[in-house]
C-alpha positions as a printed NumPy array, in Angstrom:
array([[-23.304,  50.499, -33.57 ],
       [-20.836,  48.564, -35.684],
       [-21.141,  44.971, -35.682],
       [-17.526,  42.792, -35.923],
       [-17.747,  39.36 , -37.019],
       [-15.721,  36.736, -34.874],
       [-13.796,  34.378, -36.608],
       [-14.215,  30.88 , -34.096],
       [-10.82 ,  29.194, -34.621],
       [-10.786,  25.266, -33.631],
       [ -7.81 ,  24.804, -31.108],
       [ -6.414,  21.231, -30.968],
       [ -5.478,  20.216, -27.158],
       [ -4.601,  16.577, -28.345],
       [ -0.673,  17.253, -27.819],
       [ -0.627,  18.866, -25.431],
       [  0.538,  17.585, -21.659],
       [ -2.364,  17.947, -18.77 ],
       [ -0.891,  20.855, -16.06 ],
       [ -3.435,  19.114, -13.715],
       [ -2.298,  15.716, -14.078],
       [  0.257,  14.333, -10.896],
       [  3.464,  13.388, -11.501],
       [  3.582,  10.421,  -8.9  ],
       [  0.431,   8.273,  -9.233],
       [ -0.124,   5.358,  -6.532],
       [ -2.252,   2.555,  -7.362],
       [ -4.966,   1.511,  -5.27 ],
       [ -5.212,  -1.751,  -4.327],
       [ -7.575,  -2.521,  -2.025],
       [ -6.976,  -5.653,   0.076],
       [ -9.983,  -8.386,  -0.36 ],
       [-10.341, -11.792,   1.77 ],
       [-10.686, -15.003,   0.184],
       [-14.106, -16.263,  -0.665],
       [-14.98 , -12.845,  -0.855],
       [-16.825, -11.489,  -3.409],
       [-16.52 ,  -8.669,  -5.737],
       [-18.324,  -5.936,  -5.642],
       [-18.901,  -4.37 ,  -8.526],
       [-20.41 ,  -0.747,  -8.289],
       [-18.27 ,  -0.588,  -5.035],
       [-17.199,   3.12 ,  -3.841],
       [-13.598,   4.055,  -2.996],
       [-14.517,   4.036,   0.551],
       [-15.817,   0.345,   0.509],
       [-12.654,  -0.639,  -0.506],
       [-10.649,  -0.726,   2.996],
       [-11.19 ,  -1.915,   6.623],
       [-13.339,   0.454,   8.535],
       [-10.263,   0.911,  11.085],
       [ -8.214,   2.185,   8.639],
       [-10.192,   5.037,   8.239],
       [ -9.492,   7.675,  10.913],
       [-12.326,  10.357,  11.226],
       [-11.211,  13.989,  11.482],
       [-14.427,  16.121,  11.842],
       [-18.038,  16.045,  12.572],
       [-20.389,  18.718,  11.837],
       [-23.713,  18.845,  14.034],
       [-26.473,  21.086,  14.469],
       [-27.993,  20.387,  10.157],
       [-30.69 ,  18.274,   9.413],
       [-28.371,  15.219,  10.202],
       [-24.944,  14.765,  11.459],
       [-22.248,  14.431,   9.027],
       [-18.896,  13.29 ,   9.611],
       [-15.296,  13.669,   7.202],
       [-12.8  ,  10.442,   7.293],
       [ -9.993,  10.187,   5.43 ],
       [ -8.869,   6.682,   4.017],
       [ -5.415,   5.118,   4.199],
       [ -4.477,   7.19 ,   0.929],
       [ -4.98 ,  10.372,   2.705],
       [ -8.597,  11.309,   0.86 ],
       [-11.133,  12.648,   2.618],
       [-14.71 ,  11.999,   2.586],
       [-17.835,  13.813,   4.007],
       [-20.414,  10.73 ,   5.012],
       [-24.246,  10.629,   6.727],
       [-26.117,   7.956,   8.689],
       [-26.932,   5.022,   5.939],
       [-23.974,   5.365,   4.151],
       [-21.839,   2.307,   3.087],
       [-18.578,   1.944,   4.39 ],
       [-15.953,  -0.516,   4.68 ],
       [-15.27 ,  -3.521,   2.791],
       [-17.452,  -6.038,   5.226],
       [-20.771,  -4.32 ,   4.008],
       [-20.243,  -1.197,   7.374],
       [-23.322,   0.799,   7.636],
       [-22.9  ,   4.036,   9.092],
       [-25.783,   3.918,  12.474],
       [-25.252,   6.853,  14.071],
       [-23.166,  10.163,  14.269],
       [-23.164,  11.685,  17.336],
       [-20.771,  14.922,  18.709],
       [-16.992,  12.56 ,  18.946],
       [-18.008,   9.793,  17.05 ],
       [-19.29 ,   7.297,  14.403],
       [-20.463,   3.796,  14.953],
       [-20.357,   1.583,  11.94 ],
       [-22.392,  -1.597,  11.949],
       [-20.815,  -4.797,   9.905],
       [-22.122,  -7.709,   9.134],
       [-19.652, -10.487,   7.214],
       [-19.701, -14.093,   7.262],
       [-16.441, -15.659,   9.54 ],
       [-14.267, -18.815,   8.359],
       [-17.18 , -20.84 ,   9.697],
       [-20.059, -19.473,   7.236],
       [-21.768, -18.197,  10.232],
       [-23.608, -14.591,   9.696],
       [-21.807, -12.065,  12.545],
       [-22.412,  -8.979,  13.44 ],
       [-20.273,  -6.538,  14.813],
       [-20.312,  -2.204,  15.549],
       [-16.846,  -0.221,  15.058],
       [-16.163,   3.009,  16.765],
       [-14.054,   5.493,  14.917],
       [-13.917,   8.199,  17.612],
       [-12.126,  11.92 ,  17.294],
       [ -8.738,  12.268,  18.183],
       [ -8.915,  14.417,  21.556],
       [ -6.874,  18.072,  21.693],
       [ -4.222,  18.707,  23.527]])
C-alpha cells in the first residue's frame, strides 16, 4: 500500500460574498413603554405584545405540551409551560389541546402591580 502525502492548502474566504446572507434585511425594533425598563438578556420573543403573536400548532401527547407561535416578523418559535414571553414579563401557564394561556404581570400608569392571563387560541379549520 502506497502512501500519498496531502498537501493542506489555506483557502482565504475573507473576499468573498456570503450565498446565505439575505438581500433585504428588516430591522427589529421592538416597541417599549415609557418607564419601562430594559431588559438586557431579553429573548426575541420578549420583545413584542403577547397578542401579536398568533400560535399555529400544538403538539400533545410528550412529556409536556409544546406549542409553535410565530411573531409579527413571521418567525416561528416552539415554546413549553414556564417559558417567558411577551414584553410585560408573560409566563407561559398552561398548554392545553387549542390553546395557550399566558400570565402577565406589569405595573399600570398608577404604579399598581396587575395581573392579567392572555389567550392565544388556534385558528379553527374550515
Amino acid at each position: 500500500m502506497k502512501r500519498v502525502a496531502v498537501s493542506e492548502t489555506q483557502i482565504d474566504f475573507a473576499g468573498r460574498k456570503d450565498p446565505f446572507k439575505p438581500y433585504i434585511i428588516q430591522p427589529v425594533t421592538p416597541v417599549r413603554k415609557a418607564g419601562q425598563a430594559k431588559i438586557q438578556n431579553a429573548l426575541p420573543i420578549q420583545s413584542f405584545d403577547v397578542n401579536k403573536f398568533k400560535l399555529t400548532g400544538i403538539i400533545v401527547g410528550l412529556k409536556e405540551n409544546r406549542a409553535l407561535i410565530v411573531d409579527p416578523y413571521r418567525k416561528g418559535y416552539v415554546v413549553k409551560a414556564g417559558m417567558l414571553l411577551g414584553n410585560n414579563n408573560g409566563r407561559i401557564t398552561k398548554i392545553t389541546g387549542d390553546a395557550v394561556e399566558v400570565l402577565e404581570q406589569f405595573r399600570d400608569d398608577n404604579g399598581i402591580l396587575r395581573k392579567r392571563t392572555v389567550r392565544l387560541v388556534l385558528p379553527q379549520k374550515k
